[in-house]
C-alpha positions as CSV (number, residue, x, y, z in Angstrom):
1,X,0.0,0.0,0.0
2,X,2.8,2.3,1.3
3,X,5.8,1.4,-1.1
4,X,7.3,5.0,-0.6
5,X,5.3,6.6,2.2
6,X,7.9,9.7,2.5
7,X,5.0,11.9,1.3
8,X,2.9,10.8,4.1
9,X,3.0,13.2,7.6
10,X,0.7,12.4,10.3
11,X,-1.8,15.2,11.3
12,X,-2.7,13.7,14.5
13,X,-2.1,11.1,17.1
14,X,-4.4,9.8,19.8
15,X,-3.6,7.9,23.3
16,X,-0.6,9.3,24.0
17,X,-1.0,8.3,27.4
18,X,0.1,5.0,26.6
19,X,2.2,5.1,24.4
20,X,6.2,3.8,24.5
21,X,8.2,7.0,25.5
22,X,10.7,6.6,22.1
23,X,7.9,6.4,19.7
24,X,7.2,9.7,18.1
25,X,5.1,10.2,15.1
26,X,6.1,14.1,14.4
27,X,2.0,14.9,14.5
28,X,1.5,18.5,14.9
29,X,-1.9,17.6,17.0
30,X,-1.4,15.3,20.3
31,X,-3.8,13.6,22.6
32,X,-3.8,12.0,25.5
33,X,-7.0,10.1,24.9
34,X,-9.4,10.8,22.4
35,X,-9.9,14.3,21.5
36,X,-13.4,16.1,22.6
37,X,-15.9,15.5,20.4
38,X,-16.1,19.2,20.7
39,X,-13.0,19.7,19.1
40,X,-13.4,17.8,15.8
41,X,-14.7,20.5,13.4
42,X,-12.0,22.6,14.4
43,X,-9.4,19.8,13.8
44,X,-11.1,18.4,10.8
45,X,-10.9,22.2,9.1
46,X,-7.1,22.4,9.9
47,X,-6.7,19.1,8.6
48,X,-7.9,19.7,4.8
49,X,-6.3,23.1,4.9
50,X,-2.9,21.1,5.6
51,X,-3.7,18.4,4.3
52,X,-4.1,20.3,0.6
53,X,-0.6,22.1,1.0
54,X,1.0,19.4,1.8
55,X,-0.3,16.8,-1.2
56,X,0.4,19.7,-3.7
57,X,4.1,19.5,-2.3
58,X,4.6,16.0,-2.0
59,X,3.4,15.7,-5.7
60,X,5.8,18.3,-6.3
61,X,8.9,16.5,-5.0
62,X,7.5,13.0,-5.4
63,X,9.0,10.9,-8.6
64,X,6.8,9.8,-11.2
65,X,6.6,6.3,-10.3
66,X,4.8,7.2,-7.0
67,X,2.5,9.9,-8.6
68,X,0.2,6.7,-9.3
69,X,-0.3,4.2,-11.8
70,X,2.7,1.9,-12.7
């Protein structure tokens, strides 16, 4: 699925509060547990904001081969 997932930043990790002390994913947003139902239109928005400027760079950079198709 992933052959060449250096494209690929994660926007968000959950349960923190459990999780191994040397594992990092580099998310901008972090939470402990779940985050507050509350919170998820806010997150969502910032997500396809980012989430556009950052495919539009990764296709940029990306070789051809990982554009998609074969």
């Amino acid at each position: 699925m992933f052959e060449d997932c250096a494209w690929f930043a994660p926007f968000l990790e959950t349960c923190t509060a459990t999780k191994l002390p040397w594992a990092h994913t580099g998310a901008p947003r972090s939470f402990e547990a779940f985050p507050p139902v509350e919170a998820f239109d806010a997150l969502l928005a910032e997500y396809r904001t980012g989430a556009r400027r950052g495919y539009e760079r990764a296709a940029a950079v990306a070789p051809r081969s990982t554009r998609g198709g074969r």
